[in-house]
N, C-alpha and C positions, 0 to 999 in steps of 0.2 A: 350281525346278530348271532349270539350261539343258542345253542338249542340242548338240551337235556332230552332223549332219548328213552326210555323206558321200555322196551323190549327183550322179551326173553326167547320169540321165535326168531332163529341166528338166522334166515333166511329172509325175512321181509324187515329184520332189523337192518339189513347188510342194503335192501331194495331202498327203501327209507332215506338212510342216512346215505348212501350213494345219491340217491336226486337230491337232498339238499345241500348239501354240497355243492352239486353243482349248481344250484341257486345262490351260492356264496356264504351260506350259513356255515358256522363253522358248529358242530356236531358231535357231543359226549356220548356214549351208548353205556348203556347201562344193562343190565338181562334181571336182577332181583329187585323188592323194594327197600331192601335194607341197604346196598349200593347206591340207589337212586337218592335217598335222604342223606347218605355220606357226599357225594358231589353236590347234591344241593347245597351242602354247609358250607363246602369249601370253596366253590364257584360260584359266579355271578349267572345266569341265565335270564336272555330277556323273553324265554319261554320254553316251556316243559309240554313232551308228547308224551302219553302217559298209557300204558295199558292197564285193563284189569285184571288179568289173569296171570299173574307173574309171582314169581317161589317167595317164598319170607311172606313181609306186609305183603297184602293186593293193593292196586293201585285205588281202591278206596280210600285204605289206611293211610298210604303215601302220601292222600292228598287234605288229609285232614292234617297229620301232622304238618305239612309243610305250612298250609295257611295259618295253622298253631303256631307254629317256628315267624311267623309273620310276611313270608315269600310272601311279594303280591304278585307276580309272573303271569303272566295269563297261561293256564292247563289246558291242553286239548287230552279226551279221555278216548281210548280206543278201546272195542271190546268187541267181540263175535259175537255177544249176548244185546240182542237189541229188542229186551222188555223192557216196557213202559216203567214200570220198578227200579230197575237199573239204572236208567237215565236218572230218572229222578234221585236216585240214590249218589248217583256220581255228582248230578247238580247240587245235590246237598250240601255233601263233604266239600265244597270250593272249585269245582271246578266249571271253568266259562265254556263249553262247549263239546260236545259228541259226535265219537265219528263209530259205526259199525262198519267191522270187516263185512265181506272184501268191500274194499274202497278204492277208488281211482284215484291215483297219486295228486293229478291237477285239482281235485275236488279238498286233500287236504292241503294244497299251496295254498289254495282261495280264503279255506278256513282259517288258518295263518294268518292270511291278510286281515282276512275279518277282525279276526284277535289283538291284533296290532293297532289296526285304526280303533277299538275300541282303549287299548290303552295308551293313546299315543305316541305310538312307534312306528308309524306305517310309513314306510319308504316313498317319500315324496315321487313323483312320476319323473321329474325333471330335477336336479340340483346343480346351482350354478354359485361357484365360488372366482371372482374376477372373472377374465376369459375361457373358463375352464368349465365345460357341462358336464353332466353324466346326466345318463338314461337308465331310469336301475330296471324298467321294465325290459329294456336290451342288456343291459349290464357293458353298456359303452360308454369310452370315455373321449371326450373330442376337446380342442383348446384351440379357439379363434376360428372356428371351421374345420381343422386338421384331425383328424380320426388317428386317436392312441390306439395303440392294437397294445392288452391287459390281460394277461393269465388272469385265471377266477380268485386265485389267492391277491394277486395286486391290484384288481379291481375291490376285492372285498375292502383291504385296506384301506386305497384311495375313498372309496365311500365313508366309512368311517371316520377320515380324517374330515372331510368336507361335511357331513351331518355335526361335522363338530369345528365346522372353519371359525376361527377368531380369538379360539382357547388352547390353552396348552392341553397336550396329553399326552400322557408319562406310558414308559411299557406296560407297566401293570393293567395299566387300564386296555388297552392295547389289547394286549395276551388275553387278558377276561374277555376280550366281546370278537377278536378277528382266528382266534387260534381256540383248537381243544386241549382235549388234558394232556394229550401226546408233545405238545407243547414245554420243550427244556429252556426254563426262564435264565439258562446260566450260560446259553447259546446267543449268538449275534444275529440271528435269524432277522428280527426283524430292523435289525439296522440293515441288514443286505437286504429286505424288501425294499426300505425306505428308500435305500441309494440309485436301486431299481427303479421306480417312482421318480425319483428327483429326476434322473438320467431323460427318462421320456416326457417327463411336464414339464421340464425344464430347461433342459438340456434346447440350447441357440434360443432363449426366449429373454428378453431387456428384464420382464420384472419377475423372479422367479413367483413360488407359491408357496416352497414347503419350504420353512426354517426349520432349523433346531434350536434348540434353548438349551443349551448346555445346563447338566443337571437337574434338567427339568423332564424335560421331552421336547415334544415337536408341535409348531406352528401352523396351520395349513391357513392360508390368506395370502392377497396381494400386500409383494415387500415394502409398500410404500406406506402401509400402515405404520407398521414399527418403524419407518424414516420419520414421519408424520407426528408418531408419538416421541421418537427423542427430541425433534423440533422444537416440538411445544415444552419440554422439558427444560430446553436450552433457555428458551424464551423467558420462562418463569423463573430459570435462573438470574437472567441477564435483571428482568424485572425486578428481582429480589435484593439483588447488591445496587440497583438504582434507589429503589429504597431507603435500602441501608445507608448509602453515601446522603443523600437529603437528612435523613432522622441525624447522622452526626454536625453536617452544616449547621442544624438550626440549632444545634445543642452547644456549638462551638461559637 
């Protein structure tokens, strides 16, 4: 999941984006609102923290144009200002939910959640691709019983891939949802994650999990699918010149 940031106090933006982080979020920061509608353009976010008190637009503005611009992202709005006005004000402009300072960091993880299961994005409790689980409320990954031990960046990734087991995904897509703007799309970065990844899910196992697709991106599924799939490819082959060889018999 990345996240869009909208902070302009450098101290609880620094508080913030360090715990999500380590919740595996990968996290843009922003301090103005004229900044924050520039990365909205350019990024994908599968959700925007928003303050209101920030230099340029306020996060009112922010959030009016971006649903203007047609973001649907789910917005969480933060503000030290907790009249009934305001809320309502922030609820106006587009945005699904209010948080006043101070706030306890677990109260906006929950929110978050909240936000998520309302747009369907909410991190299943359990995911299981072949013999492979994760627990994303531990942020553990185990295969056949065996417990992977996953930095927060290679855990991030493996999730990703498996919320997406059975389809290709290319780096770009990659880059948009597991990495922030720090992020050099001209670096090997995430083939060395991937190789990481392969190395521990795969590494002494008969049916790996993670393919590549050359020119494509990568695979995440059990390899006996794509066996499976040229099989029957073969098959329809083989079917097809059986065909062919009848339609000229009868013609002959």
């Amino acid at each position: 999941m990345r996240v869009l940031l909208v902070e302009d106090d450098a101290r609880i933006a620094r508080f913030v984006a360090k715990g999500l982080r380590e919740q595996t979020y990968a996290v843009d920061v922003s301090a103005t609102g004229d900044d924050a509608l520039y990365q909205a353009e350019i990024n994908s976010y599968d959700l925007v923290v928003l303050d209101v008190m920030i230099p340029g637009r306020d996060g009112f503005q922010v959030c009016r144009e971006l649903r203007d611009a047609g973001k649907r992202m789910p917005i969480l709005m933060l503000t030290a200002r907790d009249a009934v006005e305001d809320r309502i004000m922030g609820l106006d402009r587009g945005a699904d939910d209010y948080l006043t300072k101070p706030f306890e960091f677990r109260e906006l993880l929950a929110r978050l959640r909240a936000l998520l299961r309302r747009s369907g994005e909410l991190r299943p409790p359990k995911i299981a691709v072949g013999d492979l689980e994760l627990d994303t409320a531990a942020q553990s990954v185990s295969r056949a019983g065996r417990a992977i031990p996953m930095t927060a960046k290679e855990y991030a990734l493996v999730e990703f891939l498996a919320r997406n087991a059975g389809r290709v995904v290319g780096r770009a897509e990659i880059a948009e949802h597991v990495w922030d703007e720090a992020f050099d799309p001209f670096s090997n970065l995430i083939e060395v994650y991937v190789n990481r990844i392969r190395r521990k899910i795969d590494g002494g196992e008969a049916k790996p999990l993670l393919q590549t697709r050359r020119g494509a991106g990568y695979l995440f599924g059990p390899a006996e699918t794509g066996a499976s799939h040229k099989e029957k490819q073969k098959e329809g082959q083989g079917r097809n010149k059986g065909a062919g060889s009848s339609v000229r018999k009868d013609r002959v």
